[in-house]
C-alpha positions as CSV (number, residue, x, y, z in Angstrom):
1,X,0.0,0.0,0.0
2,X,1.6,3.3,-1.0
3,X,1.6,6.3,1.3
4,X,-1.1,8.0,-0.7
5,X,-3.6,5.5,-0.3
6,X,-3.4,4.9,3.6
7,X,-5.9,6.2,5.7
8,X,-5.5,9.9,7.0
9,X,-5.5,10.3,10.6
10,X,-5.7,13.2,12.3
11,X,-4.8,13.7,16.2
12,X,-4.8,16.4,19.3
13,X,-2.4,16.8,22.4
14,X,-4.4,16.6,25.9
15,X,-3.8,16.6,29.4
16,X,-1.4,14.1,29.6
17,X,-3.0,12.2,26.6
18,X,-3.1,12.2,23.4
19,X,-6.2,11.7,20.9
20,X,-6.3,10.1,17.2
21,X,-9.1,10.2,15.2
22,X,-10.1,8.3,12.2
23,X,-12.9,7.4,10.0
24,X,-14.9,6.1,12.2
25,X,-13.4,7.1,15.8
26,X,-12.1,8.8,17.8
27,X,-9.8,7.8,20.7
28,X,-7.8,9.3,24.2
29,X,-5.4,7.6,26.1
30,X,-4.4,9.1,29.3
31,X,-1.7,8.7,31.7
32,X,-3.1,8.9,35.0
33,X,-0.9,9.8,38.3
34,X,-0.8,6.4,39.5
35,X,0.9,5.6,35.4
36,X,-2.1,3.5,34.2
37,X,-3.4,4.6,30.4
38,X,-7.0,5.0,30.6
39,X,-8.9,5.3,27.2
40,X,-12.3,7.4,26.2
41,X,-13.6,6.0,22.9
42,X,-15.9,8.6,21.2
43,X,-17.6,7.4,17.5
44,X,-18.1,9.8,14.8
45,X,-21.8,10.7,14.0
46,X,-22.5,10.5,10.0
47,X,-24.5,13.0,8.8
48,X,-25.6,13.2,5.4
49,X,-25.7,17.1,4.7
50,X,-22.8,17.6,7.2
51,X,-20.9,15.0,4.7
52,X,-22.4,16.8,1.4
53,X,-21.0,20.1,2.8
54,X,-17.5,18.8,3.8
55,X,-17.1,17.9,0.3
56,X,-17.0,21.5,-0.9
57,X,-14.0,23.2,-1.3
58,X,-14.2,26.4,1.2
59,X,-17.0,25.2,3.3
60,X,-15.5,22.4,4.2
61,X,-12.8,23.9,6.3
62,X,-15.4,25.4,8.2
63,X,-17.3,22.3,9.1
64,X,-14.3,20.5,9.8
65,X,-12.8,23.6,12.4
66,X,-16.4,23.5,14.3
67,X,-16.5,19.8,14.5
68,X,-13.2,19.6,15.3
69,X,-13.8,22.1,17.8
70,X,-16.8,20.0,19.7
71,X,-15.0,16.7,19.5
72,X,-11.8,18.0,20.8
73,X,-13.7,19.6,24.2
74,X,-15.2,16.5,24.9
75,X,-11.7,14.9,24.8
76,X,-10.1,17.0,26.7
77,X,-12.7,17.6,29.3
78,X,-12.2,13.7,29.8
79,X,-8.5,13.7,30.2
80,X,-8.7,16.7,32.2
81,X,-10.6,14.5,34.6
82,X,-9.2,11.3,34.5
83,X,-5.4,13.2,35.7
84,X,-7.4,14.7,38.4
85,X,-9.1,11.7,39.8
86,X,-6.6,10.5,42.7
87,X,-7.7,7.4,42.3
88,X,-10.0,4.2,40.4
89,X,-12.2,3.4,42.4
90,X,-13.6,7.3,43.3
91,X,-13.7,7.2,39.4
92,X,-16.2,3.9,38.9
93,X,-18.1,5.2,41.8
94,X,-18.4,8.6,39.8
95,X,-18.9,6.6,36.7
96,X,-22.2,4.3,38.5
97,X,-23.7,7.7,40.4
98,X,-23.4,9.6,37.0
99,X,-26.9,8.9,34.7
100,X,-26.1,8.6,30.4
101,X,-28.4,11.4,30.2
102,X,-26.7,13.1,32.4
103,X,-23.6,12.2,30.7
104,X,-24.3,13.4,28.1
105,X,-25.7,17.0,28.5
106,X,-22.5,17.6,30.2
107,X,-20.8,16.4,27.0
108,X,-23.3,18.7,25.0
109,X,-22.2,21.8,27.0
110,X,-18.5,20.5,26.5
111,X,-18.7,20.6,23.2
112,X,-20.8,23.9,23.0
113,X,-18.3,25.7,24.7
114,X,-15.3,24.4,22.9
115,X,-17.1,26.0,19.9
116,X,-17.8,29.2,21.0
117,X,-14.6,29.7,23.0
118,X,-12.7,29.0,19.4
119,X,-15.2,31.7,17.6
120,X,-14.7,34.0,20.5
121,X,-10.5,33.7,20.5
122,X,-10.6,34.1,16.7
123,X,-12.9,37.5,17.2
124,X,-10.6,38.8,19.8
125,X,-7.5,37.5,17.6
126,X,-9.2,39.2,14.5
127,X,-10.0,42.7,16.3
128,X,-7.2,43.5,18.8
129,X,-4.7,43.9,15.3
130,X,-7.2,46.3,14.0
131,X,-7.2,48.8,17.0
132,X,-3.3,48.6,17.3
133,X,-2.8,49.2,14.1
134,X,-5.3,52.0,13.9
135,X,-3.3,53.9,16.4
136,X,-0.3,54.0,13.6
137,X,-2.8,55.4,11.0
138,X,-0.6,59.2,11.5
139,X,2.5,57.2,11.0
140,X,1.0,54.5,8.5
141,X,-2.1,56.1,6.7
142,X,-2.2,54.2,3.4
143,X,-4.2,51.4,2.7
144,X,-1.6,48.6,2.1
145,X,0.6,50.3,5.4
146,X,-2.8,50.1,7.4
147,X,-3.2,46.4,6.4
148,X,0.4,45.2,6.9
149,X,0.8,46.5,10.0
150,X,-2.4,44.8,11.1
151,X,-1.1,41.5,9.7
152,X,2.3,42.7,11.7
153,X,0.3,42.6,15.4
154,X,-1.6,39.8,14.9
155,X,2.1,38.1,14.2
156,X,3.3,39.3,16.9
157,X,0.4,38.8,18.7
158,X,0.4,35.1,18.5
159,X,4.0,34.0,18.6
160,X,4.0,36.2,22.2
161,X,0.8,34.1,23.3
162,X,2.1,31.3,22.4
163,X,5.7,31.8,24.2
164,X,3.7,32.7,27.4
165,X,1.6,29.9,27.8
166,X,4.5,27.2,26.8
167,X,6.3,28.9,30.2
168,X,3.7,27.2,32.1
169,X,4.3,23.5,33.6
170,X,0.9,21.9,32.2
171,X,1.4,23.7,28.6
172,X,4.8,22.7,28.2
173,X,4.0,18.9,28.9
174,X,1.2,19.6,26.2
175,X,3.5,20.6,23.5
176,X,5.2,17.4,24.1
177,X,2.1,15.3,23.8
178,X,1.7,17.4,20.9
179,X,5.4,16.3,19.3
180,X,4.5,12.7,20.0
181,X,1.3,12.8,18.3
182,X,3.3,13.9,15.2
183,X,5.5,11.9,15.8
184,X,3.4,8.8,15.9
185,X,1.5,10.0,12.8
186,X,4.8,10.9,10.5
187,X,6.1,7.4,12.0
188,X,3.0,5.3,10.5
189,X,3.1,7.4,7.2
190,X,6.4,6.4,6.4
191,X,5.4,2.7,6.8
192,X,7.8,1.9,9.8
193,X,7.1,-0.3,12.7
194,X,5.4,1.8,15.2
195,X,7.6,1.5,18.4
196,X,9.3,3.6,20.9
197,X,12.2,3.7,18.9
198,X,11.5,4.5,15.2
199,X,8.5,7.1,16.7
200,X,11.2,9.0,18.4
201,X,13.3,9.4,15.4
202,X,10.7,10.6,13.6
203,X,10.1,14.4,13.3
204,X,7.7,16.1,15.5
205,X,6.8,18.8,12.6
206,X,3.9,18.1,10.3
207,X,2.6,19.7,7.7
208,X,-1.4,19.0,8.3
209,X,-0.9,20.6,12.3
210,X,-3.2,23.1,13.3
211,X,-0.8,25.4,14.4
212,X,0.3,25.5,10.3
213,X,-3.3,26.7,9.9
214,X,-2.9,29.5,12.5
215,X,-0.4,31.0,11.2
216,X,-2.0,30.9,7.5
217,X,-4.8,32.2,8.3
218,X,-2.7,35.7,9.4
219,X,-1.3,35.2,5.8
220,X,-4.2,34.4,3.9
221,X,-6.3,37.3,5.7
222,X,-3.5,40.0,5.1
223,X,-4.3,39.2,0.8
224,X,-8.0,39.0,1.8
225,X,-8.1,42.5,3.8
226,X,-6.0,44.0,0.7
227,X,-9.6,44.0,-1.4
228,X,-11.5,45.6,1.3
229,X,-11.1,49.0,3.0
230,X,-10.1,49.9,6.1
231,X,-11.2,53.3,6.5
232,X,-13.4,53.8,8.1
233,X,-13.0,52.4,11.6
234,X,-16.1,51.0,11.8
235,X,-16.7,49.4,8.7
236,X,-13.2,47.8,9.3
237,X,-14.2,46.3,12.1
238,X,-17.5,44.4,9.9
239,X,-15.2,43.9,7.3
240,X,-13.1,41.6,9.9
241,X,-15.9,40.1,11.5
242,X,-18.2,39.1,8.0
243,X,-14.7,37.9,6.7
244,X,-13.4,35.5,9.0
245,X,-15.3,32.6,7.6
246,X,-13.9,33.5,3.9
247,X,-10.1,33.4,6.1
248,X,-10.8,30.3,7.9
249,X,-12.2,28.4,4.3
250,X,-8.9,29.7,2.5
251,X,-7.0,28.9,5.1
252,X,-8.3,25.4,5.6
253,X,-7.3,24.6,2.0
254,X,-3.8,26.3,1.8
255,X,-3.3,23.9,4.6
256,X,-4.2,21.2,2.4
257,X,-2.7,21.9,-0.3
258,X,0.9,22.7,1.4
259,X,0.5,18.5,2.7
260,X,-0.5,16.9,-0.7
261,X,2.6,19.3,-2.4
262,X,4.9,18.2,0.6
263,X,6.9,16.1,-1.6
264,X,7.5,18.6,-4.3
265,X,10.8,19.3,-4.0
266,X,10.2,23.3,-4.6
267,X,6.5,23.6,-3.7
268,X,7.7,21.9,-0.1
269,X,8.8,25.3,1.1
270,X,5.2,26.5,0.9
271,X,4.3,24.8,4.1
272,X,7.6,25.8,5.8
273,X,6.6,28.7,7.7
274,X,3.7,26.0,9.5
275,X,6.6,24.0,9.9
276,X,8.6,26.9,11.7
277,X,5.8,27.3,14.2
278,X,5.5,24.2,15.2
279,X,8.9,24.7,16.8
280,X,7.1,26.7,19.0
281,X,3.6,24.6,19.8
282,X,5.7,21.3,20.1
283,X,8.3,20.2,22.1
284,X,10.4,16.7,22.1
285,X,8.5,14.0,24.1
286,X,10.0,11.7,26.7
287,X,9.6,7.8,26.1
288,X,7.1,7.5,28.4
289,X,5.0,10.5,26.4
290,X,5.7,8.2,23.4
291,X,4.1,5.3,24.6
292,X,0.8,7.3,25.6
293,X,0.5,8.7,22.0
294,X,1.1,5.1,20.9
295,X,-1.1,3.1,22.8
296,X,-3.9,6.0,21.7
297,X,-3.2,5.6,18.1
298,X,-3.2,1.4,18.4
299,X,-6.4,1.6,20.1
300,X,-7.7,3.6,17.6
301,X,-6.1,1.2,14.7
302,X,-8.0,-2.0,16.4
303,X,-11.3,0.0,16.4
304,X,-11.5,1.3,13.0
305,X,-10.5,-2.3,12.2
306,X,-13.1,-3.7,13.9
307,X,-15.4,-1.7,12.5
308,X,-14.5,-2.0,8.8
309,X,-15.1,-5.3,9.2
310,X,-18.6,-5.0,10.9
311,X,-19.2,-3.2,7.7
312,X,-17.8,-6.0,5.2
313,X,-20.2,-8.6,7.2
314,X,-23.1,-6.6,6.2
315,X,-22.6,-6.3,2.5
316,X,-24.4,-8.9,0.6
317,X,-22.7,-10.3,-2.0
């Protein structure tokens, strides 16, 4: 099987976890305080007109940052938990008081929240640029000054928020849970044996991270602000607003397209400055980091298994 035609998985760091998701699932394995791995196994719903949309070039990348979005709180409220709990059996006897409905309207409001809190950093990461660079307008009064320094902030912007939070304890362990999920991912797509071993020597940069998409989406919106105007203040501000669905679509597929031209040996480079940020939102994972981010992805390879061939029983031939 070449490298083209394997699956695509895709994956997220937690709190000391790491989740894959596939076709058909999605799974976290957590390491707890007293070093067990713990899993949460969550299927993905199929939805006909959510599937129709996610087939259009644009749209899709909006559908897929929402979703993504819902699925990853839910995750991450569960491994958030499950390195609290002190120990297993306060966590089955929270398990048998705890109702499924229950259950799930907590998992509702997970997920809810994990949507709006994206759309509400993206607004505050959209608008903040445009006041700062506002205040250079007497310095920088032309249109394309106005728009680069904008683009300039929100740089800045980022790559400052980003080097404060990784100072922190719990974000820095993160950022290795997030190289070990790359590393897992790059490790299976070039066909090795996934242990310890050949995971670790493979390279925690990938080209299909979120962080990539980040960082286009400052590029891709400083070409889309060029078309509209920015004077005056207030119809700048709608401008940003109504536009970043346009800048997430674009950016969604710039993404794409800098993983499928990954092998070019020019068009490579495009994805490069991704790459260069990732050095930032990932750091090198210890062994036993490694093994998390492995067991998570196995799990996840034995349930998509399992499933495809729940699917091949049922075809009648």
């Amino acid at each position: 099987m070449s490298e083209v035609q394997k699956p695509v998985y895709g994956g997220q760091a937690v709190v000391e976890g790491v989740m894959f998701g596939g076709k058909h699932h999605t799974v976290t394995a957590v390491r707890r305080k007293d070093s067990s791995i713990v899993y949460y196994h969550l299927p993905r719903e199929s939805k006909p007109v959510v599937n129709s949309i996610k087939r259009v070039p644009f749209l899709r990348g909006i559908v897929s940052l929402v979703q993504s979005s819902a699925t990853g709180s839910k995750h991450l409220n569960f491994s958030t938990e499950q390195y609290e709990e002190e120990d297993g059996e306060k966590q089955e006897e929270k398990k048998n008081e705890t109702k499924e409905s229950s259950k799930m309207s907590v998992w509702l409001g997970v997920a809810v929240i994990g949507v709006l809190s994206f759309l509400f950093g993206k607004l505050l990461f959209t608008l903040i640029p445009v006041f700062l660079a506002e205040l250079t307008r007497p310095i920088f009064s032309g249109h394309m000054a106005q728009v680069l320094m904008e683009s300039l902030f929100k740089l800045i912007l980022l790559l400052v928020y980003i080097y404060v939070v990784s100072m922190t304890p719990l974000i820095k362990r993160v950022f290795q849970y997030h190289g070990a999920e790359h590393k897992v991912i790059n490790c299976f797509e070039s066909g090795k044996e996934l242990t310890v071993a050949n995971v670790q020597a493979s390279s925690r940069l990938h080209y299909r991270c979120g962080s990539s998409f980040i960082l286009f989406t400052v590029i891709v919106g400083m070409f889309v602000y060029m078309l509209v105007p920015t004077d005056p203040l207030w119809l700048r501000v709608v401008d940003r607003v109504l536009l970043i669905p346009v800048v997430l679509g674009i950016a969604f597929e710039v993404l794409q397209l800098t993983n499928k031209v990954r092998d070019i040996p020019i068009l490579r480079y495009l994805g490069y400055p991704g790459l260069w940020l990732q050095l930032l939102t990932t750091k090198a994972p210890t062994d036993d980091q490694v093994e998390v981010a492995l067991a998570s992805f196995q799990e996840l390879l034995r349930m998509e298994k399992e499933t495809k061939k729940g699917l091949e029983s049922d075809v009648i031939v």
